[in-house]
N, C-alpha and C positions, 0 to 999 in steps of 0.2 A: 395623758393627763390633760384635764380642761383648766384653760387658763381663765384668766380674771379680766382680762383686758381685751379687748374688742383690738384689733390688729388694724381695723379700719379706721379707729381713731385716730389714731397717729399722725396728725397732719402738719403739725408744726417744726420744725428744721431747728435744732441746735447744734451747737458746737462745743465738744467737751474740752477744754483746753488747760495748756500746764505751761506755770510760770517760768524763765529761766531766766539769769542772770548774765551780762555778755558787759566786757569792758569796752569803751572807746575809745579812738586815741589819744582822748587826755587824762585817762585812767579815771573815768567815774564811771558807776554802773548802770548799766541800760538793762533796764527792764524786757523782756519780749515775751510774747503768748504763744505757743507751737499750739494748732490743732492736733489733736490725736483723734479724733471721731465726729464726724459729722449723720447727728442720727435723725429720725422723725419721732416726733415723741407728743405727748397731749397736757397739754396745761391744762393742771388739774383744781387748783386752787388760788389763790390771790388773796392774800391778809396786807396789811398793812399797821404799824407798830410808828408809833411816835414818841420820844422822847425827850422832855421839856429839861431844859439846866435853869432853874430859877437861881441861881448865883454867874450864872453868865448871862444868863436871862436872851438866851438861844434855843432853836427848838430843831431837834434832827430826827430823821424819818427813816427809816428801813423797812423795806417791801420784801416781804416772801414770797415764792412761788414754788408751787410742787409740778412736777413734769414726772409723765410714765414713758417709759422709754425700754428698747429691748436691750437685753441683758451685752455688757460689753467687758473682758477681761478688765481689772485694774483701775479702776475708774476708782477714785477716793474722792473725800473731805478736803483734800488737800488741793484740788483743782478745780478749774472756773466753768464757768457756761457762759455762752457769748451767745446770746434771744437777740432779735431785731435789735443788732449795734447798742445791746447794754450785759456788760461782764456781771458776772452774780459768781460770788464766793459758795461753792457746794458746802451743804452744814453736816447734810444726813445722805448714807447710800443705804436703801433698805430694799431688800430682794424681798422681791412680789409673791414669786413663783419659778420656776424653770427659764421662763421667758424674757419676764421682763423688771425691770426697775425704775424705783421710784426714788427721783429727786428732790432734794428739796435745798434751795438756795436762797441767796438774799443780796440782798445791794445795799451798801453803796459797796463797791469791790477797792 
């Protein structure tokens, strides 16, 4: 089967990672991020989303980004990407083809 994605694009290094919860010894929770996969993948798109509160009269940003990436068991919605030292909350996991997949995340995480 011919795939869609150019294998030599892939030049960009992520990290698929998954949240855990861990107590310390004063019994509050500690957040921590386990890597589960470190892949090369291609940023595919860049949008950018702003949202204005005119009653707090504050203004916040979230930034998408799509990455194609080769196909990896388990990988959900429910887990992070860590790009050049910034976390992106995973929104969508949508199979390409046989090979590979496409991310698509956001920030602030």
């Amino acid at each position: 089967m011919n795939s869609t994605v150019d294998a030599g694009q892939l030049r960009e290094i992520i990290y698929i990672q998954e949240k855990s919860g861990d107590m310390d010894e004063l019994g509050f929770c500690k957040e921590t991020f386990k890597t589960l996969y470190r892949l090369r993948s291609q940023k595919k798109t860049v949008s950018l989303k702003v949202n204005e509160g005119l009653k707090a009269n504050r203004e916040s940003s979230t930034q998408y980004l799509k990455f194609i990436c080769r196909k990896r068991k388990g990988i959900t919605n429910k887990m992070f990407i860590l790009y050049n030292n910034v976390r992106y909350n995973i929104t969508n996991v949508y199979d390409l083809d046989d090979f590979f997949l496409e991310l698509t995340a956001e920030t602030p995480c």
